[in-house]
C-alpha positions as CSV (number, residue, x, y, z in Angstrom):
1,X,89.6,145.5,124.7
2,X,89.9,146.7,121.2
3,X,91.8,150.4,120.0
4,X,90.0,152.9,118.5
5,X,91.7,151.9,115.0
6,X,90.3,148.5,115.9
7,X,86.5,150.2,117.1
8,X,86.5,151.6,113.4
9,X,87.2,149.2,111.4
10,X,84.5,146.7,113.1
11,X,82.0,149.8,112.7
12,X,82.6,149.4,108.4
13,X,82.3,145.6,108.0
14,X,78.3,145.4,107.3
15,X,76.2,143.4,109.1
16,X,73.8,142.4,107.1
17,X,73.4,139.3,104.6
18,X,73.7,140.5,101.0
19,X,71.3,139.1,98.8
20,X,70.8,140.6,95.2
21,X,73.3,143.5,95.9
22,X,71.7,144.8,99.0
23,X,72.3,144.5,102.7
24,X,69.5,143.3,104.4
25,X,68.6,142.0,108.0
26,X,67.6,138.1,108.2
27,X,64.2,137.2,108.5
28,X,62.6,138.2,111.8
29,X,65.8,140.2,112.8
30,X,67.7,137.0,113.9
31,X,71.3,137.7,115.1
32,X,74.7,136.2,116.0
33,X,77.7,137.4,118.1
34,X,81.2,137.2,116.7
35,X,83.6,136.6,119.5
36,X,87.8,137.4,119.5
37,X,88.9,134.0,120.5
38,X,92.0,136.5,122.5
39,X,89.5,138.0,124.7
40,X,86.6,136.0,124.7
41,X,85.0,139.0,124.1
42,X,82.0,140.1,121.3
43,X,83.4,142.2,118.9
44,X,80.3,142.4,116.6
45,X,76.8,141.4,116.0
46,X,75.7,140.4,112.4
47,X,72.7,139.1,110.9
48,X,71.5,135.1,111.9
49,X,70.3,133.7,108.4
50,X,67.1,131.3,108.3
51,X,66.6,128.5,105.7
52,X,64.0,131.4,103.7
53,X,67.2,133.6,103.6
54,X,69.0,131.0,102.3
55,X,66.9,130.4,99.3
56,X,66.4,134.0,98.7
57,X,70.4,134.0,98.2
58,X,70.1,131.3,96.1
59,X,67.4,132.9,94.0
60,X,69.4,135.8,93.5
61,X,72.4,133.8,92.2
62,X,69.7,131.9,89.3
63,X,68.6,135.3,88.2
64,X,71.8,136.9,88.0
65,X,73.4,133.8,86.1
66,X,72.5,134.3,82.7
67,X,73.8,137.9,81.9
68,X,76.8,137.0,83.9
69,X,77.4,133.9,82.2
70,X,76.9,135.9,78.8
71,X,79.3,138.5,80.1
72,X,82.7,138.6,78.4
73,X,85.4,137.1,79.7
74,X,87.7,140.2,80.0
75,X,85.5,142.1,81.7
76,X,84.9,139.5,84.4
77,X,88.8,139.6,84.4
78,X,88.7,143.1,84.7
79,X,86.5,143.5,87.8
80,X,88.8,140.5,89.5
81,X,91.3,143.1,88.8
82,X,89.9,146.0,90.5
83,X,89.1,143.5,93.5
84,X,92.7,142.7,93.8
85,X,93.9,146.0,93.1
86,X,91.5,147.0,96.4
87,X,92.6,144.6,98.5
88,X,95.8,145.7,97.8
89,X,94.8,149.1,99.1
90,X,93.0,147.6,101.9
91,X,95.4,145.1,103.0
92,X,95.9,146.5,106.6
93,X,92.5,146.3,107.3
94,X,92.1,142.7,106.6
95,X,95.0,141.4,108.1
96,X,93.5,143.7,111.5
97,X,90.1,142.2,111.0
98,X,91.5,138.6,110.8
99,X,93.4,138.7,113.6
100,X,90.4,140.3,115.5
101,X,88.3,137.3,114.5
102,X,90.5,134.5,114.4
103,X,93.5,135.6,116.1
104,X,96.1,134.2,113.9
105,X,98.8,136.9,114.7
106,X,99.0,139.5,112.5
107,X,102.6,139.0,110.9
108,X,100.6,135.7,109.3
109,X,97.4,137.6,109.1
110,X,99.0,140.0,106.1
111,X,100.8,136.8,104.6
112,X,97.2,135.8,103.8
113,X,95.8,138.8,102.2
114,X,98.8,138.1,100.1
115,X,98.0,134.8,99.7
116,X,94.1,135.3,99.2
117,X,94.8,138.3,97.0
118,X,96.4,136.2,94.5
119,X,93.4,133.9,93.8
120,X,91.4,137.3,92.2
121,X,95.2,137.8,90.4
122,X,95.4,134.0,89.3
123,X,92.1,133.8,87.6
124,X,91.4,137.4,86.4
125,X,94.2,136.0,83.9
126,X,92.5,132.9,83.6
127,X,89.1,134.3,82.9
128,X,90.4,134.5,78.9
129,X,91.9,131.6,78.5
130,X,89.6,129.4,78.6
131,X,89.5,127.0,75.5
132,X,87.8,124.2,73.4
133,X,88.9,122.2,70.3
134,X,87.6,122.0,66.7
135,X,88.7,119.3,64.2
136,X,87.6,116.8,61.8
137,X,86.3,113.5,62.9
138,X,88.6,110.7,62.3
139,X,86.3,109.4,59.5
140,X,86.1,113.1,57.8
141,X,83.0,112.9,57.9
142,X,82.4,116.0,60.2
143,X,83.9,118.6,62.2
144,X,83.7,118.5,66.1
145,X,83.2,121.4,68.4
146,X,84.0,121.0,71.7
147,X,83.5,124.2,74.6
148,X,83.5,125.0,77.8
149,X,80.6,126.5,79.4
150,X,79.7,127.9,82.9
151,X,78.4,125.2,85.0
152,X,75.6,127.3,86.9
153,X,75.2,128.6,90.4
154,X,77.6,127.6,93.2
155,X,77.2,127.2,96.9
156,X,80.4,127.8,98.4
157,X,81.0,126.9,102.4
158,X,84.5,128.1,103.4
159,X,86.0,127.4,107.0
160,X,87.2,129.6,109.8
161,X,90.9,129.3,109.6
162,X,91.7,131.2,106.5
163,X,88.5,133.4,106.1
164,X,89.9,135.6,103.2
165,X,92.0,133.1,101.4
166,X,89.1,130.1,101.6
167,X,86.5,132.6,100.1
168,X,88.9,134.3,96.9
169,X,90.2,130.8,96.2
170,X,86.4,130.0,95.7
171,X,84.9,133.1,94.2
172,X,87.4,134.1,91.8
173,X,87.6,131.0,89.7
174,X,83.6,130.8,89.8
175,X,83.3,134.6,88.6
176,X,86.2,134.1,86.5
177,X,84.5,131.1,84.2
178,X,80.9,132.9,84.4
179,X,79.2,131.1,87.4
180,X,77.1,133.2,89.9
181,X,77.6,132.1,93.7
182,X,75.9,132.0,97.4
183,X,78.9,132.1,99.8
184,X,78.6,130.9,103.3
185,X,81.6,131.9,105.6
186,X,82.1,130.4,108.9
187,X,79.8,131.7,112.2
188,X,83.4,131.8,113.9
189,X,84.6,134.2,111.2
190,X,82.2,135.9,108.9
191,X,83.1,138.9,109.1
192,X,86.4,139.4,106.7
193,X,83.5,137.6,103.9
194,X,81.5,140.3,104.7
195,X,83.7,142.7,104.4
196,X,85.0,141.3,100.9
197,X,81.4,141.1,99.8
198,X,81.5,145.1,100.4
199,X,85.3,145.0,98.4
200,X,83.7,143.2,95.1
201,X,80.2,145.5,95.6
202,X,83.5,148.3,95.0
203,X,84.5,146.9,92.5
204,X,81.5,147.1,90.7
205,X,80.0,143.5,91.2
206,X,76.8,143.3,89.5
207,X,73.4,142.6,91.7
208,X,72.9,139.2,92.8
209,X,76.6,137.8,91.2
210,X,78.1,137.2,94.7
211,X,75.6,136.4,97.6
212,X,76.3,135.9,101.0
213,X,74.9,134.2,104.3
214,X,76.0,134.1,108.0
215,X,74.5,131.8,110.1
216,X,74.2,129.9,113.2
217,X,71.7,127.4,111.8
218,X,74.6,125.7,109.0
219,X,72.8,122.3,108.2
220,X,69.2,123.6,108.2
221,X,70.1,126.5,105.7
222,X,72.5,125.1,103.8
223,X,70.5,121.2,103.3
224,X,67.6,123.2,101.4
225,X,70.0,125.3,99.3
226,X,71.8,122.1,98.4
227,X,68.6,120.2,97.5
228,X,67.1,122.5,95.0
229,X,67.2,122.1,91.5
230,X,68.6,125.6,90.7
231,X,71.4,124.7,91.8
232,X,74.4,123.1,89.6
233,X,78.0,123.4,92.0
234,X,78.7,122.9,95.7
235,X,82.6,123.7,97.2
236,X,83.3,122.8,100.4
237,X,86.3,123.1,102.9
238,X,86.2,121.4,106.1
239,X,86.1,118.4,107.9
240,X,85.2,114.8,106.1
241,X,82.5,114.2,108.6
242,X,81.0,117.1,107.2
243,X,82.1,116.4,103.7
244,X,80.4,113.1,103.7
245,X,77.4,114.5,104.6
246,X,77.0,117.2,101.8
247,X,78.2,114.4,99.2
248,X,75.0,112.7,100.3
249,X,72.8,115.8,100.0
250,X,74.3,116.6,96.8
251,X,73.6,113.4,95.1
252,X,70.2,113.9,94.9
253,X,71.1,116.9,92.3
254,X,73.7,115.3,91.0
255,X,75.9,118.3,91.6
256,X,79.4,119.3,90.9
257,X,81.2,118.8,93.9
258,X,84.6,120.0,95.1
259,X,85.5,118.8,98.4
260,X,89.2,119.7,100.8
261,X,88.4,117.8,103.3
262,X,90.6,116.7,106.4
263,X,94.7,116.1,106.6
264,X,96.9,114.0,108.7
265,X,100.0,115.4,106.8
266,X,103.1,113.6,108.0
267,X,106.9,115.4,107.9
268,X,109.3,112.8,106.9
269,X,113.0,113.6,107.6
270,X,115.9,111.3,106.7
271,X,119.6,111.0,108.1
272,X,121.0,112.7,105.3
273,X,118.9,115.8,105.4
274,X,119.7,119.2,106.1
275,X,118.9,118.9,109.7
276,X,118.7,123.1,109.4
277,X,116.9,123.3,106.4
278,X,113.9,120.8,108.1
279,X,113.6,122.5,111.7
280,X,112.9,125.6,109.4
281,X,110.4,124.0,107.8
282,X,108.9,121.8,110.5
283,X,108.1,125.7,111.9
284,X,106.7,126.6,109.3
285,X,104.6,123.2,108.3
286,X,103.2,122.9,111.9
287,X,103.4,126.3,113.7
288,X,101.5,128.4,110.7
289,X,98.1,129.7,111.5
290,X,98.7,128.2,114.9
291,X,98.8,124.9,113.6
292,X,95.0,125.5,112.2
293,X,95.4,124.1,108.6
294,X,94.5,121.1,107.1
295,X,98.3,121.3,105.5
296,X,99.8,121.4,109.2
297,X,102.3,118.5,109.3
298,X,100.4,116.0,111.8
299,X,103.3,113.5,112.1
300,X,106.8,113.9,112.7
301,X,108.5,110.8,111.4
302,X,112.4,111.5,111.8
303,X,115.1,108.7,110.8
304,X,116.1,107.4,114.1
305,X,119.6,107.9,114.1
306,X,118.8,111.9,113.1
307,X,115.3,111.7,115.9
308,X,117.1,113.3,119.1
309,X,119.1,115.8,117.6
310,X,115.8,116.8,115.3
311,X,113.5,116.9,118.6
312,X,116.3,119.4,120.5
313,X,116.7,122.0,117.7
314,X,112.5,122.0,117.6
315,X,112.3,121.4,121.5
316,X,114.7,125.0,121.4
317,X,112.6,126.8,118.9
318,X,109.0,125.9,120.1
319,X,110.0,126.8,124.0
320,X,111.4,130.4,122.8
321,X,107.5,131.3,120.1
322,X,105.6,134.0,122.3
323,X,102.3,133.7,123.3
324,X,99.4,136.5,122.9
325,X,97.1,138.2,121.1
326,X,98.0,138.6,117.4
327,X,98.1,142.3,117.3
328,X,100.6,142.4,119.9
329,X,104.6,143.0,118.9
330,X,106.7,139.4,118.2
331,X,103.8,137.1,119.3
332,X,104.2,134.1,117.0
333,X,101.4,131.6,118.6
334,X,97.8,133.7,119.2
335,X,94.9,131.8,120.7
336,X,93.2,128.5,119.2
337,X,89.7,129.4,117.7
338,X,87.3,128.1,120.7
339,X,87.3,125.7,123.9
340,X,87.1,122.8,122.2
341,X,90.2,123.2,119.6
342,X,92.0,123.7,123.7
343,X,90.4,120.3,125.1
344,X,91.2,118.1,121.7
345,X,94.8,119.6,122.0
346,X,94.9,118.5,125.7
347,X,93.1,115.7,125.1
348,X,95.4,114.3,122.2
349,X,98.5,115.5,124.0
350,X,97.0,113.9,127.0
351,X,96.5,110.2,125.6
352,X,100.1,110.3,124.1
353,X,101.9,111.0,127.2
354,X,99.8,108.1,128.8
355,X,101.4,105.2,126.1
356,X,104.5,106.3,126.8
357,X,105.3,109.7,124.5
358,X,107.3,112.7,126.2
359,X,106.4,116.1,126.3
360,X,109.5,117.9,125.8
361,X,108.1,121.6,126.0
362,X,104.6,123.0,126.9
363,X,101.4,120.2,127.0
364,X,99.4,122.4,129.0
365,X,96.2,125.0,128.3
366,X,96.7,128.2,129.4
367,X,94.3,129.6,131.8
368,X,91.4,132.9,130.0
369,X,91.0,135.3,129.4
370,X,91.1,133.8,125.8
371,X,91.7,130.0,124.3
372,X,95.3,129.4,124.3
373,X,97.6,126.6,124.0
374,X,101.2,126.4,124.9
375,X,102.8,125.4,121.8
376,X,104.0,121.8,122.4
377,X,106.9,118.9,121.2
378,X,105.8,115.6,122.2
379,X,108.3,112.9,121.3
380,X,108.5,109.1,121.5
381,X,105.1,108.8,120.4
382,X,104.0,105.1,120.3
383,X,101.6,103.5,117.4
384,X,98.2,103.4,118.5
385,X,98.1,107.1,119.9
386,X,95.2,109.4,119.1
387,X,97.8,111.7,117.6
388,X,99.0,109.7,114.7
389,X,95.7,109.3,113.6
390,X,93.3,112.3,114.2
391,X,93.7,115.8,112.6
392,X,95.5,117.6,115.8
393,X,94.3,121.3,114.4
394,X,96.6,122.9,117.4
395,X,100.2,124.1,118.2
396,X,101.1,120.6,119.0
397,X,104.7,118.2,117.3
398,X,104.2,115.2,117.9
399,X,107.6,113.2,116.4
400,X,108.0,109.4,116.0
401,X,111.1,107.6,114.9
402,X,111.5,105.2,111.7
403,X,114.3,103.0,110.6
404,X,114.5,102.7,106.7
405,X,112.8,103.9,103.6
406,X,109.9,101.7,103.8
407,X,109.3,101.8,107.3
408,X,109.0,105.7,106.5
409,X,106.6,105.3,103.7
410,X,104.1,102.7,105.6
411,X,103.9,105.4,108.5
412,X,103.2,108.2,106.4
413,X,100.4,106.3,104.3
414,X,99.0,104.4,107.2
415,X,96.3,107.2,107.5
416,X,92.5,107.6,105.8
417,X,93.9,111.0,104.8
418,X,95.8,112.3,101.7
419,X,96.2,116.2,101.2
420,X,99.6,116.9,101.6
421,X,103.2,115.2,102.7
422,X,106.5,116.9,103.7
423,X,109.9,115.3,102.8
424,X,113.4,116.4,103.5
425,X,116.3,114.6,102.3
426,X,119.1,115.5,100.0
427,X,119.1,112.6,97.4
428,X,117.1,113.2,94.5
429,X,116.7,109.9,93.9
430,X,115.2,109.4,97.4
431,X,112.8,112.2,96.6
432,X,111.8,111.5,93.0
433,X,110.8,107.8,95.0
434,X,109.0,109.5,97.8
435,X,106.7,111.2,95.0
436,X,105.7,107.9,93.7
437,X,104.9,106.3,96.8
438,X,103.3,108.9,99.4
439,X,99.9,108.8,99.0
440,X,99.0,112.5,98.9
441,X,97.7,115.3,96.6
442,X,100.5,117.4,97.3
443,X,104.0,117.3,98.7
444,X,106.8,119.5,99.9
445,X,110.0,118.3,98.9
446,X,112.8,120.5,101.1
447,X,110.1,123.1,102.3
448,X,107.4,123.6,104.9
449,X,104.7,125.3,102.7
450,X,103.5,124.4,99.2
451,X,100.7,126.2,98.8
452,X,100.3,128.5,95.9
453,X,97.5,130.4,93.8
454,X,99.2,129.0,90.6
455,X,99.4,125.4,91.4
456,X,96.6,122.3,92.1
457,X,95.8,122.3,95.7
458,X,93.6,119.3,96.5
459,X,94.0,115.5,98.2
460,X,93.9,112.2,97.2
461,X,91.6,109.6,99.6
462,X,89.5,110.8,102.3
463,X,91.1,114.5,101.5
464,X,88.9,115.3,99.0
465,X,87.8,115.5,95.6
466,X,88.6,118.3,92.6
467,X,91.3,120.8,93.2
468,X,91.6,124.8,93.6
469,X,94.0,127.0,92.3
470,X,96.0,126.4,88.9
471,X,95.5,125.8,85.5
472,X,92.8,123.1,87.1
473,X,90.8,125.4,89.4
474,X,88.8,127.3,86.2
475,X,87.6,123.4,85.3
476,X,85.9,122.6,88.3
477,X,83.7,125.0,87.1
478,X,83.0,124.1,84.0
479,X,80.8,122.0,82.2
480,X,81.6,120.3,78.4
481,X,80.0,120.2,75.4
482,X,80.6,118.4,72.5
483,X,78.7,119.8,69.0
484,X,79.0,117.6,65.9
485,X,78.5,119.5,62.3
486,X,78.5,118.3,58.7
487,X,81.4,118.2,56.6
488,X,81.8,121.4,54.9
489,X,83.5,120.1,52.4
């Protein structure tokens, strides 16, 4: 049941689609229920998009492109500003809304309004800087031009586990390099894009710059919206199922693609770690957002001589989190998002214990109202299991033991996956090595969270393509052009 604080703040989150700077209802008055994965109850009913609302968005994004595109780069920077400056004054109702939708708890919750906010921060400084080259040719013969230019309109699809910080790490560097965009949150969690959509129409957003969808219907709105020719960018987080899929829409277009796509992210920890130093972070790499993030460590592989003393301290730590909703005081795990994140948990958890893996704390679903999971350590876990090599999305540890160096190194890179690796060890040597040889995008060495508005995020192998964030995320998009003149001489 929700507070009266709670009862407002769901009354001011539109719920409508906005196309062309206007809330509208979707065609035929279709409609969707948004559910608190806590309760199991609806907390809100927004507008169902059809593939015709889908295309309108679109068309709004082509007709607002040019003037936006021809709009100087400080004042795009400027109204990223003002959004960040408003989130800023808004945070508390974010980090509420978040929690009401996908009940990470809200401690975590305000850690990624943070988080999000920085993206408009990031690239409202990046908005001016970005440059070209002019020289001679080597012969001398003639002087080369090269610039940057928007690359067109985007379709972004964000996921359901980080609703604000998925949609600002898309929007602000596509407003930042003059690209309009149609944004398409997730039906599990539309509302905080909703309610940024109202932020940015704050901020003075012009008509038609930012578009967004909610649907039901994902795949037959968003295949015609990826087919037509208007379109020049596609940004996609989520599963590599999915990923695949919209590649193979997109080719036909030829479109820009930047794809985060699934992790299997192992932990590594070595005998001579700091055995405090890597619980602390194994808390943080796993237990964050529930263990809902494709940078959740996925595999615990602990030097053997270090494994049982590694699995207590966790074991300790994970038996002592509290479960509930996220809005209530010191609750550390809230629920997962739906029934099945609870039945692949059990399922996974389920399988290991049946080759021979121990649960050491928790393994079990907890019985409604809401979808929760006890939040689990699993040790002993034998090659083969589902665990090791399937993307666990849940409060679940599961630890296996290695001998040396390279036994270490096949385990972690014997996976399709490559977003993101976590070692702990307190030879620099060892770690300079471990950068070379682990097959990931990204890696913590000595701490449980790398993410970062400033820095590359993105995978290598079936993780991905592109990156967000950084000096890099501006690029993706981008397009070049290379002008040749005469001498002038």
């Amino acid at each position: 049941m929700t507070d009266n604080r709670e009862t407002q703040l769901l009354s001011s989150v539109p719920d409508g689609l906005f196309i062309g700077g206007e809330w509208r209802p979707a065609e035929e008055g279709r409609t969707l229920k948004v559910y608190d994965p806590a309760t199991g109850g609806v907390v809100k009913e927004i507008a169902n998009a059809s593939p015709a609302d889908g295309m309108a968005a679109l068309a709004a994004a082509d007709a607002a492109f040019p003037a936006w595109a021809r709009t100087a780069p400080r004042e795009r920077a400027e109204l990223l500003r003002r959004a960040f400056d408003l989130l800023q004054e808004r945070r508390e109702e974010f980090a509420l809304l978040m929690t009401i939708e996908m009940g990470k708890p809200l401690a975590e919750a305000r850690g990624e309004v943070a988080y999000g906010g920085e993206f408009l921060r990031w690239f409202s400084e990046e908005a001016s800087r970005v440059q070209g080259r002019y020289g001679p040719s080597p012969e001398g013969t003639g002087r080369m031009i090269v610039s940057q230019h928007p690359v067109g309109p985007c379709f972004l699809i964000t996921p359901w586990n980080f609703p604000l910080a998925m949609a600002t790490r898309k929007i602000a560097p596509a407003l930042a390099a003059g690209c309009t965009v149609v944004i398409k949150p997730a039906e599990l969690t539309p509302l905080t894009t909703l309610y940024f959509a109202k932020l940015l129409e704050d901020a003075g957003l012009p008509a038609g710059v930012v578009n967004v969808f909610t649907t039901s219907t994902s795949g037959a709105v968003s295949e015609p919206v990826i087919r037509d020719p208007r379109l020049r960018k596609l940004s996609f987080t989520g599963s590599t199922q999915v990923g695949r899929t919209l590649l193979e829409q997109s080719a036909q277009g030829i479109l820009r693609t930047s794809m985060e796509l699934g992790g299997n992210a192992p932990f590594i920890v070595f005998d001579d770690a700091d055995l405090d130093r890597a619980v602390d972070g194994a808390m943080l790499a796993k237990f964050r957002n529930i263990g809902q993030a494709c940078t959740a460590a996925n595999r615990f592989i602990v030097q053997r001589s270090v494994v049982d003393e590694f699995a207590r301290r966790v074991t300790e730590r994970v038996a002592a989190m509290k479960i509930g909703r996220g809005t209530e005081e010191g609750v550390t795990i809230g629920p997962l998002i739906d029934d099945r994140a609870v039945a692949k948990a059990a399922a996974l958890v389920q399988d290991a214990v049946a080759r021979g893996a121990t649960v050491r704390t928790g393994g079990s679903a907890i019985e409604g109202p809401g979808t929760f999971y006890e939040p689990t350590v699993v040790s002993d876990v034998q090659a083969g299991s589902d665990i090791l090599r399937e993307e666990i999305f849940g409060p679940v540890l599961a630890i296996v033991p290695f001998d040396d160096e390279d036994d270490a190194v096949r385990l972690a890179n014997d996976t399709e996956f490559g977003l993101v690796s976590y070692v702990f060890t307190e030879s620099l040597a060892r770690g300079q090595r471990m950068i070379e040889r682990l097959e990931t995008g990204m890696m913590g060495l000595n701490v449980g969270v790398v993410s970062n508005a400033a820095a590359p995020f993105g995978g290598w192998k079936s993780s991905g393509l592109g990156r967000e964030g950084g000096a890099e995320g501006i690029h993706e998009y981008l397009q070049t052009k290379y002008t040749l003149t005469p001498n002038p001489f």
